[in-house]
mmCIF file as gemmi writes it, N, C-alpha and C atoms, coordinates in Angstrom:
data_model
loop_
_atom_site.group_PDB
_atom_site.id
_atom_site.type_symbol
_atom_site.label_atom_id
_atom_site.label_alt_id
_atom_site.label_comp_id
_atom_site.label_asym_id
_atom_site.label_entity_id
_atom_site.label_seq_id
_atom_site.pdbx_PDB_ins_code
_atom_site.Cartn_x
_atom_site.Cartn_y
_atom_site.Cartn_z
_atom_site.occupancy
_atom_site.B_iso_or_equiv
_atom_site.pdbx_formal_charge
_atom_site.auth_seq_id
_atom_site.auth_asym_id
_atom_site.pdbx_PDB_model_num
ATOM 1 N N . UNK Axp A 1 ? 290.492 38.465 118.22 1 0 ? 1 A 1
ATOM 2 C CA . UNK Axp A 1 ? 289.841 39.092 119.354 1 0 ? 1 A 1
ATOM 3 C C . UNK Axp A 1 ? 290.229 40.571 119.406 1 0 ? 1 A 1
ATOM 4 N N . UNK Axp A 2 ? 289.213 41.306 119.503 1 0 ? 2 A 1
ATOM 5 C CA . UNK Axp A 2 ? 289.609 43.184 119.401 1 0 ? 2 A 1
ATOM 6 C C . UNK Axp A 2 ? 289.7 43.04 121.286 1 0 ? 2 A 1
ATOM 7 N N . UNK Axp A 3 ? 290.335 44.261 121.444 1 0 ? 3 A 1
ATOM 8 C CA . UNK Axp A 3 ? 290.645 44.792 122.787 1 0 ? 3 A 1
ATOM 9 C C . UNK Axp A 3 ? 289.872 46.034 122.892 1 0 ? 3 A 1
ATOM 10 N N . UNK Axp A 4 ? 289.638 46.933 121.602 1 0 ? 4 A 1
ATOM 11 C CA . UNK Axp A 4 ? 288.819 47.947 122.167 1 0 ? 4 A 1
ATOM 12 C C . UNK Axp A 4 ? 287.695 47.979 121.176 1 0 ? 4 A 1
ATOM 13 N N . UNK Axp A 5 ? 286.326 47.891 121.599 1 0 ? 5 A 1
ATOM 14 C CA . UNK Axp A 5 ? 285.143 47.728 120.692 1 0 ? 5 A 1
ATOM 15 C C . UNK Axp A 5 ? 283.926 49.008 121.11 1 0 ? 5 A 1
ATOM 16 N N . UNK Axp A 6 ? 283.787 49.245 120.165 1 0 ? 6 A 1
ATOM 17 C CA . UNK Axp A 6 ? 282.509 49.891 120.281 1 0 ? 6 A 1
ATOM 18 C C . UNK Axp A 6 ? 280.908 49.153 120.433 1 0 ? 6 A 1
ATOM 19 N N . UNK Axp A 7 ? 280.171 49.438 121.81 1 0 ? 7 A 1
ATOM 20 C CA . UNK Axp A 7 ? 278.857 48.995 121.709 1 0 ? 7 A 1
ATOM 21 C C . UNK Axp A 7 ? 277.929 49.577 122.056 1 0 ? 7 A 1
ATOM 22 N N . UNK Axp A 8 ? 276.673 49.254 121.426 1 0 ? 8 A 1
ATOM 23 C CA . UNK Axp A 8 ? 275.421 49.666 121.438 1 0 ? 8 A 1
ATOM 24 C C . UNK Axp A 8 ? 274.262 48.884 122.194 1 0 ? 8 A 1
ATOM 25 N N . UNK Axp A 9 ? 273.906 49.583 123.412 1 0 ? 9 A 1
ATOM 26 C CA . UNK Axp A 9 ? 273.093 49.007 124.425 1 0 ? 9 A 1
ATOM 27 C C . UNK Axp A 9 ? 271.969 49.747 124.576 1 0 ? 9 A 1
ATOM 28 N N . UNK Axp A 10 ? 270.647 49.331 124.508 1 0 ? 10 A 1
ATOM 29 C CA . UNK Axp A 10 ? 269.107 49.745 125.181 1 0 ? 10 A 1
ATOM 30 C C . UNK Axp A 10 ? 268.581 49.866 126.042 1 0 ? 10 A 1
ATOM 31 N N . UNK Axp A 11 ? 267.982 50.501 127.035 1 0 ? 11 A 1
ATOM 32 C CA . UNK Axp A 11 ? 267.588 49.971 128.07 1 0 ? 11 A 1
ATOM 33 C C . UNK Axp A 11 ? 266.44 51.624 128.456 1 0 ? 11 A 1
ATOM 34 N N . UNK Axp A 12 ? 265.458 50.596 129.201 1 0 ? 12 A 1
ATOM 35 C CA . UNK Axp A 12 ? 264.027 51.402 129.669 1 0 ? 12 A 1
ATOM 36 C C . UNK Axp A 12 ? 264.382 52.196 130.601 1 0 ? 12 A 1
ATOM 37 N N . UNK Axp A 13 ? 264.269 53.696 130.82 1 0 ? 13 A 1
ATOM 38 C CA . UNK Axp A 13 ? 264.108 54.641 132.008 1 0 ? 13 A 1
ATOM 39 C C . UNK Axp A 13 ? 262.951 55.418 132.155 1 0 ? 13 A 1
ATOM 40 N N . UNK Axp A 14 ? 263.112 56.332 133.146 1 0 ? 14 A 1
ATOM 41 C CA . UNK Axp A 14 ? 262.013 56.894 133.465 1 0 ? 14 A 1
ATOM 42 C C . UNK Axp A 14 ? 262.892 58.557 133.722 1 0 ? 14 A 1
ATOM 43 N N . UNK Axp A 15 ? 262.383 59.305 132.556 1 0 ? 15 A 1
ATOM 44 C CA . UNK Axp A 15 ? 262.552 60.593 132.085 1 0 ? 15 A 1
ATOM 45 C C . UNK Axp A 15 ? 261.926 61.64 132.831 1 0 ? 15 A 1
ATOM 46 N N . UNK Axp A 16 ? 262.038 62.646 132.633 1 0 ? 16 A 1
ATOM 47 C CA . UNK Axp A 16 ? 261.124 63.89 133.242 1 0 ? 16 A 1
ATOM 48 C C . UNK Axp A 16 ? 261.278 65.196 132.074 1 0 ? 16 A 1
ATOM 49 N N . UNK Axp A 17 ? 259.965 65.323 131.376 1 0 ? 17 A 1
ATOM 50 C CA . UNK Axp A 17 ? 260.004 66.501 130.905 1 0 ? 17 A 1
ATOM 51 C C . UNK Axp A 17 ? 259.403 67.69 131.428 1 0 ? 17 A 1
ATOM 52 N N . UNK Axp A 18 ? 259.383 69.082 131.209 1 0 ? 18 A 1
ATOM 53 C CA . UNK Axp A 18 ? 258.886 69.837 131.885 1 0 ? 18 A 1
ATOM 54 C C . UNK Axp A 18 ? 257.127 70.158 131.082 1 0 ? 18 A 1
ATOM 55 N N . UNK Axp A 19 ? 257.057 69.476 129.663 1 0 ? 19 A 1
ATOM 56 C CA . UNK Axp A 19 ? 255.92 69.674 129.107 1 0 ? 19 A 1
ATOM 57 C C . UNK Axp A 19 ? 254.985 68.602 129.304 1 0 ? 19 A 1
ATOM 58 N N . UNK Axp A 20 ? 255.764 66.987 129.09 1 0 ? 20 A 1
ATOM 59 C CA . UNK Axp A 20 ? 255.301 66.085 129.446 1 0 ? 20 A 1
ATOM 60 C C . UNK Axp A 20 ? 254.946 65.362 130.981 1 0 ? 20 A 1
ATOM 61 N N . UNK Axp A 21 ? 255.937 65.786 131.715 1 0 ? 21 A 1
ATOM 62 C CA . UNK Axp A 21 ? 255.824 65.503 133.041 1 0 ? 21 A 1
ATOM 63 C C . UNK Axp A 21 ? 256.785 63.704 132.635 1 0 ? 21 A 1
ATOM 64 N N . UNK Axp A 22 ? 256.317 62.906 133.97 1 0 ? 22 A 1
ATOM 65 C CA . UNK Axp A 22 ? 257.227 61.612 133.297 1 0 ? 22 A 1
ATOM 66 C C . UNK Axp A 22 ? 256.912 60.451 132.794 1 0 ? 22 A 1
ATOM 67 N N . UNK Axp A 23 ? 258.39 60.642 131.933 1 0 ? 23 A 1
ATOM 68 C CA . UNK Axp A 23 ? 257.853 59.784 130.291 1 0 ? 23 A 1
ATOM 69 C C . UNK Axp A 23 ? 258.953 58.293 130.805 1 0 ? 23 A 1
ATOM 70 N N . UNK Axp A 24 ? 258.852 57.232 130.612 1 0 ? 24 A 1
ATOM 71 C CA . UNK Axp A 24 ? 259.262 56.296 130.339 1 0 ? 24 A 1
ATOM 72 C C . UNK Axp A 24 ? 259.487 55.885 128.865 1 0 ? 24 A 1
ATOM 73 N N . UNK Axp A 25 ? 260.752 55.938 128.728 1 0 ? 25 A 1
ATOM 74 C CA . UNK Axp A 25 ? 261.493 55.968 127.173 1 0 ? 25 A 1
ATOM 75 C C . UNK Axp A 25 ? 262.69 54.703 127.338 1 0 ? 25 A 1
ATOM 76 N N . UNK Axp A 26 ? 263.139 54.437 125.471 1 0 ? 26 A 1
ATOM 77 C CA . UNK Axp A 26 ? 264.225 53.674 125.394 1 0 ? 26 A 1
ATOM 78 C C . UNK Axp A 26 ? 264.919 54.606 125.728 1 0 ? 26 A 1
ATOM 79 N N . UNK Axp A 27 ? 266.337 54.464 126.226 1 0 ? 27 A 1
ATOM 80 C CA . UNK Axp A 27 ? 267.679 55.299 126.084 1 0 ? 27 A 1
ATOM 81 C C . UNK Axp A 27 ? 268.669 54.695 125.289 1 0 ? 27 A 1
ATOM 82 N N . UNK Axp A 28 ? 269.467 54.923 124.405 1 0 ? 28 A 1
ATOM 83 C CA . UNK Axp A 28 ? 270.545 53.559 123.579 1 0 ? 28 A 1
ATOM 84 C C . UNK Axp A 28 ? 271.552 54.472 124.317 1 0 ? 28 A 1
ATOM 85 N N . UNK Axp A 29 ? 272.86 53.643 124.572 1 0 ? 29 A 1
ATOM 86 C CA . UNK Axp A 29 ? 273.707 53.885 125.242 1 0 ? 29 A 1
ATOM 87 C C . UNK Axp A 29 ? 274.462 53.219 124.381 1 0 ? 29 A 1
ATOM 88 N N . UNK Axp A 30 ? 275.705 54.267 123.758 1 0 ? 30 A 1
ATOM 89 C CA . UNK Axp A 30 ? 276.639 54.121 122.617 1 0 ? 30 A 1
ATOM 90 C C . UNK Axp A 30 ? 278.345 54.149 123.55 1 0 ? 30 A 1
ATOM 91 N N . UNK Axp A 31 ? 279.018 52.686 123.934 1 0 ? 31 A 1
ATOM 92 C CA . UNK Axp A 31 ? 279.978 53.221 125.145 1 0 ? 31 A 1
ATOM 93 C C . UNK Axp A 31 ? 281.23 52.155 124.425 1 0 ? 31 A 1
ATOM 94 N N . UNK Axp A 32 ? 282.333 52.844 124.71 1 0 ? 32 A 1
ATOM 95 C CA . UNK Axp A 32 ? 283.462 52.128 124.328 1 0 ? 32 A 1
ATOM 96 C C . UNK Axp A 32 ? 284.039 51.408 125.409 1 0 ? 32 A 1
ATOM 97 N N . UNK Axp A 33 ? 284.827 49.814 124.83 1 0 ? 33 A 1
ATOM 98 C CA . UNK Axp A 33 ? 284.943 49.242 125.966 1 0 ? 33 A 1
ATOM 99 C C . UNK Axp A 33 ? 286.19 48.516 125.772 1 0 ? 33 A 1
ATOM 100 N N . UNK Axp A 34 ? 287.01 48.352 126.402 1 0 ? 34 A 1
ATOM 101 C CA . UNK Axp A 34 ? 288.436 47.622 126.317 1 0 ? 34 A 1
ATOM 102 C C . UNK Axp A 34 ? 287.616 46.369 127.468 1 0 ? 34 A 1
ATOM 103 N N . UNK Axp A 35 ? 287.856 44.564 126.396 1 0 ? 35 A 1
ATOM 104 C CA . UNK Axp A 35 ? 287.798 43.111 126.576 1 0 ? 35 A 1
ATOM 105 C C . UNK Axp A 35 ? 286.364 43.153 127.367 1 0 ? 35 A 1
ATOM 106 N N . UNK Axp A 36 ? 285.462 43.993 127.061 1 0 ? 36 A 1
ATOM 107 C CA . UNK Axp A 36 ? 284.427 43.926 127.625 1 0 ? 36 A 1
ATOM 108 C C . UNK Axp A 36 ? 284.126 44.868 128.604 1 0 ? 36 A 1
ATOM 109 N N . UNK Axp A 37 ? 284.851 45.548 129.205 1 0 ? 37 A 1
ATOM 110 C CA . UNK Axp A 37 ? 284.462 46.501 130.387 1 0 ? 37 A 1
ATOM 111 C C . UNK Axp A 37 ? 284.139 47.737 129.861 1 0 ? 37 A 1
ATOM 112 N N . UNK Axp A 38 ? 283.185 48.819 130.292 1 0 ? 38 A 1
ATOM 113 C CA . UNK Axp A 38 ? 282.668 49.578 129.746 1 0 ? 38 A 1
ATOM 114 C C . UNK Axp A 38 ? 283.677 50.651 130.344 1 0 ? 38 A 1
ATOM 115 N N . UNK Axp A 39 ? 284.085 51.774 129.09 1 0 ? 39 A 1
ATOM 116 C CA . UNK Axp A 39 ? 285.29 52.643 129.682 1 0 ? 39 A 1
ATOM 117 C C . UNK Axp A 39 ? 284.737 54.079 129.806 1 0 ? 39 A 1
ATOM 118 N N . UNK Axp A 40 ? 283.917 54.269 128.105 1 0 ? 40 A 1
ATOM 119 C CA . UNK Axp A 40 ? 283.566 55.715 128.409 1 0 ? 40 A 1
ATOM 120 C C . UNK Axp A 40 ? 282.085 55.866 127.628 1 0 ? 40 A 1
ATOM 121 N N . UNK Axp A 41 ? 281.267 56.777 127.93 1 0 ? 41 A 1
ATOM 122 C CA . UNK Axp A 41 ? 280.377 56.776 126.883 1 0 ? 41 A 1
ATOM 123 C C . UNK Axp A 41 ? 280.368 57.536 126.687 1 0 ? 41 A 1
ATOM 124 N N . UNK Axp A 42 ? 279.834 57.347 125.206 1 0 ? 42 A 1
ATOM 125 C CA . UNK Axp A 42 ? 280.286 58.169 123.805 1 0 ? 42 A 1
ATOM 126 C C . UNK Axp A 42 ? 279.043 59.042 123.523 1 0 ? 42 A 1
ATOM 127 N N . UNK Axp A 43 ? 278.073 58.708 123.647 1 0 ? 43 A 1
ATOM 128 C CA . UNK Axp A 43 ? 276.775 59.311 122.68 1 0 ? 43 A 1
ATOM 129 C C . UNK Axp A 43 ? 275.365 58.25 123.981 1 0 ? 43 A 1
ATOM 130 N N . UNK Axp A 44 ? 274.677 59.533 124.552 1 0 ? 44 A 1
ATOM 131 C CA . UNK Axp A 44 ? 273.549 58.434 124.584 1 0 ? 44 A 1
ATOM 132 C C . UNK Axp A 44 ? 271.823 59.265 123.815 1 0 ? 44 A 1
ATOM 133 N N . UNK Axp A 45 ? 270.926 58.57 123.519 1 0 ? 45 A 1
ATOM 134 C CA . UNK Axp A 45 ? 269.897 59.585 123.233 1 0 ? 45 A 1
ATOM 135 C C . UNK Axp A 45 ? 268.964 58.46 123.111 1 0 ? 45 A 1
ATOM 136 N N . UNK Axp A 46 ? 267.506 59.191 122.825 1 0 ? 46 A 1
ATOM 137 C CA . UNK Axp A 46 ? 265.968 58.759 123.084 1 0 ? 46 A 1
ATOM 138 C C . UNK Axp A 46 ? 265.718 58.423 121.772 1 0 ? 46 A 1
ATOM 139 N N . UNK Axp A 47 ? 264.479 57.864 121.8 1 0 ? 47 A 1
ATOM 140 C CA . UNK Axp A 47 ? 263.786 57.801 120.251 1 0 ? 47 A 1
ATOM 141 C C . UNK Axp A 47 ? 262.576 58.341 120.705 1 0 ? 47 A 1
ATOM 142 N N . UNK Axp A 48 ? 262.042 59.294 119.952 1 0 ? 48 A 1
ATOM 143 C CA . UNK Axp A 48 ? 260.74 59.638 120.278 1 0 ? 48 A 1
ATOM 144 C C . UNK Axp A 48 ? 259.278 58.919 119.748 1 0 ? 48 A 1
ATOM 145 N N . UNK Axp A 49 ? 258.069 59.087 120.349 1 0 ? 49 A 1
ATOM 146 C CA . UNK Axp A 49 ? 257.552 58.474 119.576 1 0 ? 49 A 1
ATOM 147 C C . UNK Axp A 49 ? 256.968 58.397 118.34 1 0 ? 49 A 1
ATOM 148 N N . UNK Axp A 50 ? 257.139 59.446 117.653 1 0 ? 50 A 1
ATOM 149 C CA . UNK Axp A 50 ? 257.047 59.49 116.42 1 0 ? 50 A 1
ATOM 150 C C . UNK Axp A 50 ? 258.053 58.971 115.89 1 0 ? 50 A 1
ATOM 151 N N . UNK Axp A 51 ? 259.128 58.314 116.203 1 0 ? 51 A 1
ATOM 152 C CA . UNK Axp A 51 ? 260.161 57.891 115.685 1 0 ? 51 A 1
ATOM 153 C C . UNK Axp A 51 ? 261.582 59.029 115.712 1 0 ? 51 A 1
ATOM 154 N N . UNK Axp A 52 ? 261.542 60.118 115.934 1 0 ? 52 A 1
ATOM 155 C CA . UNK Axp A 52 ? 262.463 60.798 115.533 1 0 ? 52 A 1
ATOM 156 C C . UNK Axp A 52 ? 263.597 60.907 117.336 1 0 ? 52 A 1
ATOM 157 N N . UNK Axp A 53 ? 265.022 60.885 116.901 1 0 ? 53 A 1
ATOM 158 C CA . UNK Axp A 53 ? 266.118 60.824 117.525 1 0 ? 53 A 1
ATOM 159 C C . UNK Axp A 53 ? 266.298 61.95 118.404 1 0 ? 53 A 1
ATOM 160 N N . UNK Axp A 54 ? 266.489 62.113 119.812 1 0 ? 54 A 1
ATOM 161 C CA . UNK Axp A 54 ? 266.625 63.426 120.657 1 0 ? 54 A 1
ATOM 162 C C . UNK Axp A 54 ? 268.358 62.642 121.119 1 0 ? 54 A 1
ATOM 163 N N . UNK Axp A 55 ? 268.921 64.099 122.028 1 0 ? 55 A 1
ATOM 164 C CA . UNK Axp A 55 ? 269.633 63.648 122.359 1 0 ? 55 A 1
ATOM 165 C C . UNK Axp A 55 ? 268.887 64.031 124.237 1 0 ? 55 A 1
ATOM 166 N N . UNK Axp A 56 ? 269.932 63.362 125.069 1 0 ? 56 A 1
ATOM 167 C CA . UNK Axp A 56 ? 269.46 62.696 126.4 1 0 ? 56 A 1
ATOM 168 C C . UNK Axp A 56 ? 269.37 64.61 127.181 1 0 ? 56 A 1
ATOM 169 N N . UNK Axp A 57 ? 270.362 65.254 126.744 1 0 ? 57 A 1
ATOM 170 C CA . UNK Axp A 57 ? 270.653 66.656 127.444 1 0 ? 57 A 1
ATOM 171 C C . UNK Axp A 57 ? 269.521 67.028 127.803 1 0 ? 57 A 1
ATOM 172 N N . UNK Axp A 58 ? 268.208 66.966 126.703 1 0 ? 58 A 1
ATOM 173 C CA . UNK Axp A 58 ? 266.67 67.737 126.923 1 0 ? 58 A 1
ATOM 174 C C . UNK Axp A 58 ? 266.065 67.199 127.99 1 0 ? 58 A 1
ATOM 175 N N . UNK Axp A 59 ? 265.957 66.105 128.656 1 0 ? 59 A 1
ATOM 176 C CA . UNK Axp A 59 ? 265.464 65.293 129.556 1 0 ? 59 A 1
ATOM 177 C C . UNK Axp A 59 ? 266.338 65.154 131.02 1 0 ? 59 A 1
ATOM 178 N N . UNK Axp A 60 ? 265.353 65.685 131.834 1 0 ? 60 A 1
ATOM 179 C CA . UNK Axp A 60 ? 266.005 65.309 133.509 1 0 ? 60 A 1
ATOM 180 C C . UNK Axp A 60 ? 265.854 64.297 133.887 1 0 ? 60 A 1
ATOM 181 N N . UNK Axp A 61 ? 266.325 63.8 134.746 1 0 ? 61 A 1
ATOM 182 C CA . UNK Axp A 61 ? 265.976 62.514 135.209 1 0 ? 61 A 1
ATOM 183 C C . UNK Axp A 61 ? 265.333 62.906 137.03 1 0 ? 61 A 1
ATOM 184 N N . UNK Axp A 62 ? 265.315 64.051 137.431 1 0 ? 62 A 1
ATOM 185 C CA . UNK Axp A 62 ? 265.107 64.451 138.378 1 0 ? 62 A 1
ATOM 186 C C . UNK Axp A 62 ? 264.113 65.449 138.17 1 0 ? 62 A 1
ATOM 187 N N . UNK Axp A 63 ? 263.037 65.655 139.217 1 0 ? 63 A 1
ATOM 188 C CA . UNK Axp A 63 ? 262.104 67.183 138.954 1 0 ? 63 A 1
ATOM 189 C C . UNK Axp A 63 ? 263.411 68.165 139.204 1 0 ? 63 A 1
């Protein structure tokens, strides 16, 4: 049994760009966790739809 693991989680939001206006995207959420509890996160970012990787900084979640 590990005590500190790295995981990788998905989940649907609702974005705001200033070109697009708002986008509903995956977000993966990359977070380290001691016996399961989530401690810090590490990395989160989008997939666009062309396929290519953003990171989350470009996107508000607020106007």
């Amino acid at each position: 049994m590990k005590l500190i693991t790295v995981e990788r989680k998905t989940k649907k939001e609702k974005r705001y760009a200033k070109k697009m206006g708002i986008l509903y995207t995956n977000v993966t959420y990359i977070r380290k966790t001691v016996l399961g509890l989530p401690i810090k996160t590490l990395h989160k970012y989008r997939e666009t739809y062309y396929g290519k990787t953003k990171d989350c900084h470009k996107c508000i979640l607020t106007r």
